[in-house]
TORKOL-206883 format. One line per field, with one value per residue: residue number from 0; residue in one letter; chain; y, z, x of N, C-alpha, C in turn. Coordinates in steps of 0.02 Angstrom, whole numbers. Layout:
BEGIN
k <- NUM  ... .
r <- a  ... .
c <- A  ... .
npy <- Y  ... .
npz <- Z  ... .
npx <- X  ... .
capy <- Y  ... .
capz <- Z  ... .
capx <- X  ... .
cpy <- Y  ... .
cpz <- Z  ... .
cpx <- X  ... .
***
This chain:
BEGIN
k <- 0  1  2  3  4  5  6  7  8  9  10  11  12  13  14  15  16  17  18  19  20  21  22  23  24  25  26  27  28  29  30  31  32  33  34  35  36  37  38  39  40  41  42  43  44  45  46  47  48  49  50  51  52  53  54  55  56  57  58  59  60  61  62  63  64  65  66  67  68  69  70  71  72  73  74  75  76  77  78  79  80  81  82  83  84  85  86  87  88  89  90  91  92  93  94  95  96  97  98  99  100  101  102  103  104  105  106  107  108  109  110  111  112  113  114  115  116  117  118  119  120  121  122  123  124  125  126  127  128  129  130  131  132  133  134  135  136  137  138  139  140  141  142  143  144  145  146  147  148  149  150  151  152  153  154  155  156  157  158  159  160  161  162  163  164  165  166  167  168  169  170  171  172  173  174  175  176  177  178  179  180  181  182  183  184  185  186  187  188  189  190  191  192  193  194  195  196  197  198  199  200  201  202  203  204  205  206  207  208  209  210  211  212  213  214  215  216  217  218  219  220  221  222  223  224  225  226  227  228  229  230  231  232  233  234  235  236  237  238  239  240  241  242  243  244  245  246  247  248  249  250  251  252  253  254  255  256  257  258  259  260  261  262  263  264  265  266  267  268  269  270  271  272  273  274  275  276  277  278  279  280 .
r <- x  x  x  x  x  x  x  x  x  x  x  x  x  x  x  x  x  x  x  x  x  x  x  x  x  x  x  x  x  x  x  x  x  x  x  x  x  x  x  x  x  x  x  x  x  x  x  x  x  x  x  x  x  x  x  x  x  x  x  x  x  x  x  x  x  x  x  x  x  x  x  x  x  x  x  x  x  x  x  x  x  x  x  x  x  x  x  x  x  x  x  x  x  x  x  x  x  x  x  x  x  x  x  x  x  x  x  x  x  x  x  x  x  x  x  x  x  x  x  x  x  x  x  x  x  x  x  x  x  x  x  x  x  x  x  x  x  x  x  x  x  x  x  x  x  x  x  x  x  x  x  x  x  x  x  x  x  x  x  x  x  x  x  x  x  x  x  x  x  x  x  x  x  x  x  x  x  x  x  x  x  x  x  x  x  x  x  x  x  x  x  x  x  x  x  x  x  x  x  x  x  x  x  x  x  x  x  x  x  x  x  x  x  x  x  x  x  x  x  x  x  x  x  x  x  x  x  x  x  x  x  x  x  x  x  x  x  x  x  x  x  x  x  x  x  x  x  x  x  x  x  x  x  x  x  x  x  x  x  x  x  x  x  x  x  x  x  x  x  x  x  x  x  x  x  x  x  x  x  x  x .
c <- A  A  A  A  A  A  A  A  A  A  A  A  A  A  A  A  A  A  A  A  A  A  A  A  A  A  A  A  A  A  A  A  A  A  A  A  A  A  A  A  A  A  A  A  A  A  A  A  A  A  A  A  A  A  A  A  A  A  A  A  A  A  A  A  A  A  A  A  A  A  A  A  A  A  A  A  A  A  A  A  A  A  A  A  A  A  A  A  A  A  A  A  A  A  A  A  A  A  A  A  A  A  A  A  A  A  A  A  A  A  A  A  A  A  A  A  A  A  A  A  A  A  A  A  A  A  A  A  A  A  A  A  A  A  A  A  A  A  A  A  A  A  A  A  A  A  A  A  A  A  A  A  A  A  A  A  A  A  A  A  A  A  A  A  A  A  A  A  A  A  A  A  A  A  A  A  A  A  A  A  A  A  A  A  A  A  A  A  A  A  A  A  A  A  A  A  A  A  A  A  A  A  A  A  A  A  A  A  A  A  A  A  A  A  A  A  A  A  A  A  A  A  A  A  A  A  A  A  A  A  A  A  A  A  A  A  A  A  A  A  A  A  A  A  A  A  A  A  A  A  A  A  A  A  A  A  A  A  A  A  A  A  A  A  A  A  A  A  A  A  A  A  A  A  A  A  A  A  A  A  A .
npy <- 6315  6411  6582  6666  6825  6957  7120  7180  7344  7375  7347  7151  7164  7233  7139  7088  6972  6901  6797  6698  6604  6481  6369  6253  6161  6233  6270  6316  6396  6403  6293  6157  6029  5841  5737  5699  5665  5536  5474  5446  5361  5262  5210  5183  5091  4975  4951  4898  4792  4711  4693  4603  4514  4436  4424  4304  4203  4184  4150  4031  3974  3947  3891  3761  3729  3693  3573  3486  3456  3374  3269  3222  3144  3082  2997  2943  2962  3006  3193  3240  3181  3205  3335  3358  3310  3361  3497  3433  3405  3551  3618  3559  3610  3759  3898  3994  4175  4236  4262  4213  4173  4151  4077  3962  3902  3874  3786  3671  3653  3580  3549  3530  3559  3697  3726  3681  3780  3900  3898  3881  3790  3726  3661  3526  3519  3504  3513  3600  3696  3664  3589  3447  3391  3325  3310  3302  3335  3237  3138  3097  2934  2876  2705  2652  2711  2741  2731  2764  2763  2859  2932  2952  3111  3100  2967  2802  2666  2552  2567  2644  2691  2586  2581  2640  2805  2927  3007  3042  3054  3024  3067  3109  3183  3205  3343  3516  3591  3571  3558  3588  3551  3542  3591  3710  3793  3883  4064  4063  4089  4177  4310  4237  4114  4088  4078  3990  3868  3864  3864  3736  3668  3674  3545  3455  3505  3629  3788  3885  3961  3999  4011  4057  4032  4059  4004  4080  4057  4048  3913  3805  3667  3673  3592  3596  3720  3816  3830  3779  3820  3777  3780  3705  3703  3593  3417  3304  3374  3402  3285  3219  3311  3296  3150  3139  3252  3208  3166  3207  3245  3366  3489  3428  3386  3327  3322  3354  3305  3339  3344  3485  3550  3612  3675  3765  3828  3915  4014  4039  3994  3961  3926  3789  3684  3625  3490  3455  3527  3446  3317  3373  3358 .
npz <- 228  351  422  553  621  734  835  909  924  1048  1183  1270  1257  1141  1044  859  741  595  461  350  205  89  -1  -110  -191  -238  -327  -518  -653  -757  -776  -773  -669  -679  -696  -799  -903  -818  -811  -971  -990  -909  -972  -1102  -1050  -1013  -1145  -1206  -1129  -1147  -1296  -1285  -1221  -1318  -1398  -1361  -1361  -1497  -1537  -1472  -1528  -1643  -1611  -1582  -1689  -1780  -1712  -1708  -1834  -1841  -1771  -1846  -1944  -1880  -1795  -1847  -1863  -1856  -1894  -1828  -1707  -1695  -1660  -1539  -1478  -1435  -1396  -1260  -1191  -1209  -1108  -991  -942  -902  -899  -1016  -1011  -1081  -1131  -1157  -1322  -1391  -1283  -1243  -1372  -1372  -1270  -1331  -1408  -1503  -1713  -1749  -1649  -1632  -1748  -1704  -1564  -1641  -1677  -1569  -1465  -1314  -1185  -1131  -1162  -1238  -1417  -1523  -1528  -1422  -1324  -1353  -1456  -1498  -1377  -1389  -1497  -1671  -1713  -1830  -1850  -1881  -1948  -2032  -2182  -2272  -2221  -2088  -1948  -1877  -1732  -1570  -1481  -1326  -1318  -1256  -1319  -1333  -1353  -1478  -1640  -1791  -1920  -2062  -2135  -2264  -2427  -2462  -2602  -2726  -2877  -3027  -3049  -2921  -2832  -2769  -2731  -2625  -2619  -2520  -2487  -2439  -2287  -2241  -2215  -2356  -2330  -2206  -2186  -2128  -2054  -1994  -2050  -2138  -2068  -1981  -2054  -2113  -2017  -1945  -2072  -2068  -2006  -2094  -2199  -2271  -2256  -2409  -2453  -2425  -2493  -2515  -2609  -2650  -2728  -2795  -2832  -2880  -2831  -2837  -2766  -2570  -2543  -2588  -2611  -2531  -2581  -2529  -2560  -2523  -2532  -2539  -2522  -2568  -2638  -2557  -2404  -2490  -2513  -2382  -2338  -2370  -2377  -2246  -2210  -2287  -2263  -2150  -2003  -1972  -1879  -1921  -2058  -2187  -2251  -2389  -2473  -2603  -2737  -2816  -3000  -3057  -3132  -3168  -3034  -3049  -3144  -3061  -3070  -3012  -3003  -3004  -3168  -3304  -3298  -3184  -3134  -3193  -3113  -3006  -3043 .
npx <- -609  -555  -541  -469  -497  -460  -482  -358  -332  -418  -533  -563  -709  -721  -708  -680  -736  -699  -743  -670  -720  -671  -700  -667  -740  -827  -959  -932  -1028  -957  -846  -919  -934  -859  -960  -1023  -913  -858  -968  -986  -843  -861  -973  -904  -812  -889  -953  -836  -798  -922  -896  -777  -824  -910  -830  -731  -815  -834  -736  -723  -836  -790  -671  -725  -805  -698  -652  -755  -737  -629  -658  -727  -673  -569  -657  -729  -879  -1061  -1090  -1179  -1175  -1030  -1034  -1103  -1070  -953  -1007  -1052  -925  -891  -969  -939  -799  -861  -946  -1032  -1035  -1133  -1298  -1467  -1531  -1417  -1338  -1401  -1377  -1245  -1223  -1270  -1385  -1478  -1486  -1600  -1681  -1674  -1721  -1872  -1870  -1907  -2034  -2119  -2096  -2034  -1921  -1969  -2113  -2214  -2237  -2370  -2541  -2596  -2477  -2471  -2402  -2250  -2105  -1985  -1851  -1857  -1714  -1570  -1513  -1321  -1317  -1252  -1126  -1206  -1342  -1467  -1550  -1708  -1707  -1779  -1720  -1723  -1727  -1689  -1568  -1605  -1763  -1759  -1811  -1819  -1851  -1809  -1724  -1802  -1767  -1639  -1544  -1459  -1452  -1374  -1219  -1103  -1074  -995  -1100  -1252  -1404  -1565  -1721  -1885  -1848  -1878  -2047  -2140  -2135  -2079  -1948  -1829  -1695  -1600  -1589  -1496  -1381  -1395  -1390  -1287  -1186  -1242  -1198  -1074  -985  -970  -894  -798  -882  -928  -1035  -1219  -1361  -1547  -1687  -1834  -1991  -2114  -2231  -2403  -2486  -2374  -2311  -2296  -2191  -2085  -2045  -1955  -1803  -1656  -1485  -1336  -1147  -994  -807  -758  -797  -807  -861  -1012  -1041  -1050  -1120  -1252  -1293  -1318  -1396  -1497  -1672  -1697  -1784  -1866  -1972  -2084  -2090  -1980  -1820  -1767  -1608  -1515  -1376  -1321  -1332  -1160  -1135  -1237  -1274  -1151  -1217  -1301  -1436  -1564  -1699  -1809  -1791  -1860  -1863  -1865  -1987  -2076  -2083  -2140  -2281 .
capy <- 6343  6483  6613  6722  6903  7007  7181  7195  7412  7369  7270  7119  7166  7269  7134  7061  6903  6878  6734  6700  6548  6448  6310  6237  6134  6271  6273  6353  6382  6418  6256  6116  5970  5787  5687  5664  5631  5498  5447  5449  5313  5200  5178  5156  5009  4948  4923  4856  4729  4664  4684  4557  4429  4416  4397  4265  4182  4176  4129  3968  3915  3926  3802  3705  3702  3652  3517  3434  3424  3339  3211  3194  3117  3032  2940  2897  2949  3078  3256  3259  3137  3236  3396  3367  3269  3439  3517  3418  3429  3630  3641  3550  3677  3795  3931  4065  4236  4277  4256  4199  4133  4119  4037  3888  3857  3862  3725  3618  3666  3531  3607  3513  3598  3764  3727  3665  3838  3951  3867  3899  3727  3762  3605  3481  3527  3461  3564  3626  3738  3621  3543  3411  3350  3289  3340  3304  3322  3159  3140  3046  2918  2846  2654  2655  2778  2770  2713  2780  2778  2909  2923  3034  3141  3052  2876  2748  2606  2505  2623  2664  2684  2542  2610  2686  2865  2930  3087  3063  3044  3028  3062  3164  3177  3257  3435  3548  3628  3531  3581  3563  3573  3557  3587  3764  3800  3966  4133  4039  4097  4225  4338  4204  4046  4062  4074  3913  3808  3900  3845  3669  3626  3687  3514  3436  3557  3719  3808  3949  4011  3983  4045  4034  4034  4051  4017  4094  4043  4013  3828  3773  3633  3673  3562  3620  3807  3856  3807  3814  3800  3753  3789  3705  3706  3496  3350  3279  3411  3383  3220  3204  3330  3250  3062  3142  3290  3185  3125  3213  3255  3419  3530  3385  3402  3273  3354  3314  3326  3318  3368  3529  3549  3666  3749  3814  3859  3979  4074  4081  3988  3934  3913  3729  3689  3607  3410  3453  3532  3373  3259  3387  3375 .
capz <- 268  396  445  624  643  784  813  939  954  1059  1224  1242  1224  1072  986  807  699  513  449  278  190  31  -29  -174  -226  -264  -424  -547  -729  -816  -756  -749  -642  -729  -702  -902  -923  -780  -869  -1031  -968  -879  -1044  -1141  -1025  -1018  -1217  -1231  -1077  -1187  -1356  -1282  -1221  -1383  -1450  -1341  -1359  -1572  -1532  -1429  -1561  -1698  -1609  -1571  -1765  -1782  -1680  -1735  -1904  -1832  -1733  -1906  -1998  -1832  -1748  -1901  -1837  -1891  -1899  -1766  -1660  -1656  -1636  -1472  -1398  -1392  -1358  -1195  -1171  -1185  -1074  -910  -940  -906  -927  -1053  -991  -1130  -1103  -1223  -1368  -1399  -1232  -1278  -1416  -1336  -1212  -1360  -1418  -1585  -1753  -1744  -1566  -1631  -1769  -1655  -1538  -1691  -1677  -1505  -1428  -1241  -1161  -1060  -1163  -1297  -1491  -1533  -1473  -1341  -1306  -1389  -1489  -1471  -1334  -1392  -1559  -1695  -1734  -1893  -1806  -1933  -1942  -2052  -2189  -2309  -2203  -2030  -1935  -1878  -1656  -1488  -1453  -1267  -1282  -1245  -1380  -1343  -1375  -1549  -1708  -1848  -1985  -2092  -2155  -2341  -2436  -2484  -2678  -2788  -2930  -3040  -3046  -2885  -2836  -2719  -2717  -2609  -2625  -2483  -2503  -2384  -2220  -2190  -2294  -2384  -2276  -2165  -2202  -2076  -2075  -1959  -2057  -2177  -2033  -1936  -2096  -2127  -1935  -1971  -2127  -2059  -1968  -2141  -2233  -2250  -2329  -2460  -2476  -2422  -2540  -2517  -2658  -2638  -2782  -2754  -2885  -2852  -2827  -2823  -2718  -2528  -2488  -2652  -2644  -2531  -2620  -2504  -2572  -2494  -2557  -2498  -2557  -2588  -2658  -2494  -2392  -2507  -2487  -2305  -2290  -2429  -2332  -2164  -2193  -2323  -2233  -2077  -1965  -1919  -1857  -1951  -2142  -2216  -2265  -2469  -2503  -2683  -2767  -2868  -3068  -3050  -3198  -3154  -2991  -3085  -3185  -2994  -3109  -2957  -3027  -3017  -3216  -3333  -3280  -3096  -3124  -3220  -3055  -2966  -3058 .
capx <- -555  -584  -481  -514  -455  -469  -455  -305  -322  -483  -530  -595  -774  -751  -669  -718  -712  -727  -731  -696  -750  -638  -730  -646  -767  -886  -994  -938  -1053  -907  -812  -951  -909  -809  -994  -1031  -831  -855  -1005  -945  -803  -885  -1005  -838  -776  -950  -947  -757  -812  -964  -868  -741  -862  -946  -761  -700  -878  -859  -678  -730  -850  -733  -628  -776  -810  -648  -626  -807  -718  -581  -682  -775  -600  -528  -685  -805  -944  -1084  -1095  -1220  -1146  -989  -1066  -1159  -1009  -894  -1049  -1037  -845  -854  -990  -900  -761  -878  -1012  -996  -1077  -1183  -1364  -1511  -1511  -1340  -1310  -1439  -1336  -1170  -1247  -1287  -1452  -1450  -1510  -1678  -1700  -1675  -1793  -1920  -1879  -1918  -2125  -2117  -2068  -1996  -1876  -2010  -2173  -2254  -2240  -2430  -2571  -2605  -2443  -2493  -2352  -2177  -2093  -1894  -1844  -1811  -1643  -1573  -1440  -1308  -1295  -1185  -1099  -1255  -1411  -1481  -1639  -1723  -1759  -1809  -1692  -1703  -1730  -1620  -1554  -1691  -1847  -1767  -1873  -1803  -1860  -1725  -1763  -1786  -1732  -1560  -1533  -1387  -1460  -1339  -1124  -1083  -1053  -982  -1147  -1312  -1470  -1591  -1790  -1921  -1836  -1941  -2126  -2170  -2147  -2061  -1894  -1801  -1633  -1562  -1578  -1434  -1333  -1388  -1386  -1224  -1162  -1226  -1146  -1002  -982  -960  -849  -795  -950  -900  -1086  -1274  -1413  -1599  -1720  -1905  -2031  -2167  -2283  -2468  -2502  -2309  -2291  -2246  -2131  -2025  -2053  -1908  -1754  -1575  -1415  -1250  -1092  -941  -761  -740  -854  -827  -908  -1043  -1078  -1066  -1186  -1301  -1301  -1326  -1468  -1562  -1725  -1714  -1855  -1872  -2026  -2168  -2059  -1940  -1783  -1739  -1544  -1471  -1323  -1347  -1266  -1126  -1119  -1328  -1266  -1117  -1261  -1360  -1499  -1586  -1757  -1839  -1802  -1916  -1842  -1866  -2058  -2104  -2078  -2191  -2338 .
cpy <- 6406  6510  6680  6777  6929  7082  7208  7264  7410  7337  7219  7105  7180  7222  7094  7004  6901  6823  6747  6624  6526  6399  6296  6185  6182  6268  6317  6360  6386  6338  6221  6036  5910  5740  5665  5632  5572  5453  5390  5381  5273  5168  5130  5106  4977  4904  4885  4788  4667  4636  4607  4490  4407  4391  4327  4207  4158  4144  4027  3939  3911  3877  3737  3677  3626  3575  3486  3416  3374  3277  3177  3095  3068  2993  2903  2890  3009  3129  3275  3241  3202  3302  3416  3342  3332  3487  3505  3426  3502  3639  3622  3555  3723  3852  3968  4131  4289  4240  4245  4162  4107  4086  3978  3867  3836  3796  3666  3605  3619  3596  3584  3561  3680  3787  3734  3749  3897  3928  3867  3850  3759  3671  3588  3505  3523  3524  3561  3675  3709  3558  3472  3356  3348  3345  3348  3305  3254  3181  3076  3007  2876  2751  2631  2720  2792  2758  2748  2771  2836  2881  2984  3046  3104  3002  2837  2705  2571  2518  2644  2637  2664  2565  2654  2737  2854  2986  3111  3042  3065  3035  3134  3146  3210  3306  3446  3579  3559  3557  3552  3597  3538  3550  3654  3750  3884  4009  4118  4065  4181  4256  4266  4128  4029  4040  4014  3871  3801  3845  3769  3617  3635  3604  3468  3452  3597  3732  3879  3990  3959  4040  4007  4080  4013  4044  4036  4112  4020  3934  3780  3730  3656  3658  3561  3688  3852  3795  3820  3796  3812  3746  3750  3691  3641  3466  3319  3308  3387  3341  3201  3237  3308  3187  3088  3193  3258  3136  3129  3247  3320  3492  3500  3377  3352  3325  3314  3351  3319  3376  3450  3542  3607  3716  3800  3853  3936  4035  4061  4041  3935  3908  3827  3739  3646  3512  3410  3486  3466  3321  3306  3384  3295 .
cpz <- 300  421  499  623  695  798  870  989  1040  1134  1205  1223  1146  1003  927  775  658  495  372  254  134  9  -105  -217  -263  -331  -459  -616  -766  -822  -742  -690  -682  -729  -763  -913  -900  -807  -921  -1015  -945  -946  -1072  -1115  -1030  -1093  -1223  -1199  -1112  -1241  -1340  -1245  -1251  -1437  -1433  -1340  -1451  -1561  -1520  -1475  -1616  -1693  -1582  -1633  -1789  -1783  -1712  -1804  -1901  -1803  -1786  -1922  -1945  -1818  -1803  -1882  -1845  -1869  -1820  -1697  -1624  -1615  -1564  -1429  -1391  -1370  -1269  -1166  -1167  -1138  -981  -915  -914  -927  -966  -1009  -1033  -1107  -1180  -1270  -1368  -1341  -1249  -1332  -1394  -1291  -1255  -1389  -1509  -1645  -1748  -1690  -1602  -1681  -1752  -1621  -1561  -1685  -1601  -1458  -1363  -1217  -1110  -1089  -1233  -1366  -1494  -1493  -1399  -1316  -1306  -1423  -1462  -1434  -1342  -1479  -1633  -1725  -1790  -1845  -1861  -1904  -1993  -2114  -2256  -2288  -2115  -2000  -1903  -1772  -1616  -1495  -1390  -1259  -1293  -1331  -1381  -1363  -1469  -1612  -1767  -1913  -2038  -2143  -2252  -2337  -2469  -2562  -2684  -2843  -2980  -3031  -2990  -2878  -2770  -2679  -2684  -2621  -2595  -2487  -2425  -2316  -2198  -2256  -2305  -2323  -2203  -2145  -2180  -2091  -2045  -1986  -2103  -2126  -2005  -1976  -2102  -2073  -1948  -1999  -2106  -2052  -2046  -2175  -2207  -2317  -2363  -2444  -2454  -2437  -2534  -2565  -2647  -2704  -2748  -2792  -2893  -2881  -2836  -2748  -2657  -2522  -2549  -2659  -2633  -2521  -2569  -2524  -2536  -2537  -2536  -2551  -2581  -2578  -2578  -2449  -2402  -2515  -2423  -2293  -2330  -2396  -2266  -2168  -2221  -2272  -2148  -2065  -1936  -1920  -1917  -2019  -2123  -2239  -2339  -2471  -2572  -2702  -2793  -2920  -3041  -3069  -3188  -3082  -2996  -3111  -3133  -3048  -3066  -2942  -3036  -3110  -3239  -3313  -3225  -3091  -3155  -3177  -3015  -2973  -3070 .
cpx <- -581  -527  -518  -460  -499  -439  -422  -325  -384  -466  -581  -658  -800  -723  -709  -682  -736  -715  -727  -692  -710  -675  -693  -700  -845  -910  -967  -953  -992  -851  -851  -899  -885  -874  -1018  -979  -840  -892  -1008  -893  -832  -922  -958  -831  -839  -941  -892  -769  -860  -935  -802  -783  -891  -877  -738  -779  -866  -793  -673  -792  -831  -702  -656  -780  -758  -633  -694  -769  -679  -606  -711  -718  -578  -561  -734  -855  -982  -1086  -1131  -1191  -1088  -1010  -1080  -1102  -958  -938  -1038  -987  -836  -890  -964  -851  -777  -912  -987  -1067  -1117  -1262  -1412  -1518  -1445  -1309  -1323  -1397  -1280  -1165  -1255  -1342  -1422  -1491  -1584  -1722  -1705  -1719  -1867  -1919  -1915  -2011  -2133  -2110  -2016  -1974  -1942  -2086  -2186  -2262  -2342  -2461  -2585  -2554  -2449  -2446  -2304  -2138  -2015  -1900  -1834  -1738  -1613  -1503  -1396  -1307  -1252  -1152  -1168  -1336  -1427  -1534  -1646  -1755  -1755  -1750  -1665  -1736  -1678  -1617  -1600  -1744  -1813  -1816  -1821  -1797  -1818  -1755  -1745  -1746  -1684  -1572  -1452  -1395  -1399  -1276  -1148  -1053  -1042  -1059  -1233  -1384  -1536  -1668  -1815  -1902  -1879  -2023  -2113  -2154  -2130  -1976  -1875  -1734  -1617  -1539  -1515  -1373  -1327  -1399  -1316  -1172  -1195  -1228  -1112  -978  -965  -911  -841  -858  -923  -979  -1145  -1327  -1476  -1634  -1796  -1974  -2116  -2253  -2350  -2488  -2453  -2315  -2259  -2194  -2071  -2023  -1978  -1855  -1668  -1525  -1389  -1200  -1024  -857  -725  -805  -855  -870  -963  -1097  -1100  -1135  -1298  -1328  -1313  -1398  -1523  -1589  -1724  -1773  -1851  -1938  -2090  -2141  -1990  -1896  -1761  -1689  -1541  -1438  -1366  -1296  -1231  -1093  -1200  -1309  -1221  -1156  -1305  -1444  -1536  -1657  -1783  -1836  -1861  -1917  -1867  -1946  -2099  -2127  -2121  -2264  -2368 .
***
């Protein structure tokens, strides 16, 4: 703002003009400017904006869970099966806006696949140092509620592999509790895996608890060292996921299901006993 004075008593040669100057936006140290506050807020919505697409993201595969359970009971058909088919149904709904890992799964990434990912397997190129090996994962397919074979990932009905997998046992009363051996080896074993055994058993039951147990005893059998329990809150559970993981194929290892007692599981006595080192030696 400017303001003109002149000095009237005078003529017009002698006359003068001051100007004086207002600026309101002037600096002042004592009174910094609102750009941290401004800052400061935008961060805030920033975080709330993420925090709710990680919500509505855990939200949508809850009722994914869900519903695979429900397709379990209604269509009679396996775990896997259902799995991948709401897989497909959420994804032409639409994208979710998370990125990375957790997108790939959201898309349908199977558990074999995400096995395979963890050894560095990339979609369209061959597992090994020299891309070398299998390029899709095997998948156990049921033929009926206690036998399956084992094929590609992507081949048709015709190209399937006959051969009907091992693995599964019944030996023992059944339990809530499964107990799954050589699906990883030794030092193989990550924060992340309770979770995606966790995520799918779900597809079977509801799981109460997943516990891994590592022996780590010089000259213990690999493919018995690391020990995973499954927990779930019904024999059924149980079983399903007993007849469906036993003798799957995933990353070059045979997957062995069986029950586990459920009074050894109460006292956490998770140790290969003296019956179960007998058959290793």
């Amino acid at each position: 703002m400017c303001t003109v004075a002149g000095d009237r008593g005078q003529g017009p040669s002698s006359s003068s003009v001051v100007v004086v100057r207002e600026d309101a936006d002037e600096y002042d140290p004592g009174r910094p400017n609102d750009f941290e506050e401004v800052r400061r807020s935008r961060e805030v919505q920033r975080k709330e904006a993420e925090l709710e697409v990680g919500r509505q993201e855990r939200l949508r595969l809850e009722a994914l869970q869900q519903q695979v359970g429900r397709d379990l009971i209604n269509l009679n058909i396996s775990g896997e099966e259902a799995f991948l088919q709401r897989a497909r149904i959420s994804n032409r709904g639409g994208t979710s806006g998370v990125t990375g890992r957790d997108s790939k799964d959201s898309k349908g990434l199977s558990f074999a696949e995400r096995m395979m990912e963890k050894m560095g397997w990339k979609e369209g190129q061959g597992l090994g140092k020299s891309k070398q090996g299998i390029v899709t994962p095997l998948i156990a397919q049921k033929t009926d509620s206690r036998s399956g074979v084992i094929v590609n990932a992507s081949s048709s009905a015709a190209h399937q592999d006959k051969r009907p997998r091992v693995g599964t046992s019944f030996q023992g009363p059944p339990s809530r509790v499964v107990l799954l051996r050589n699906m990883v080896g030794p030092g193989e074993v990550d924060e992340e895996l309770e979770d995606e055994i966790g995520l799918e058993c779900s597809k079977f039951g509801n799981v109460q608890s997943v516990m891994i147990f590592e022996v780590t005893e010089p000259g213990f059998p690999a493919e018995q060292s690391v020990r995973i329990f499954v927990e779930f809150d019904r024999e059924e559970g149980a079983t399903k996921a007993v007849v469906d993981l036993g003798g799957r194929f995933f990353g070059g290892r045979t997957v062995q299901a069986t029950f586990f007692d459920l009074s050894r599981w109460g006292r956490k006595d998770l140790a290969p006993n003296a019956e179960e080192l007998s058959t290793f030696r």
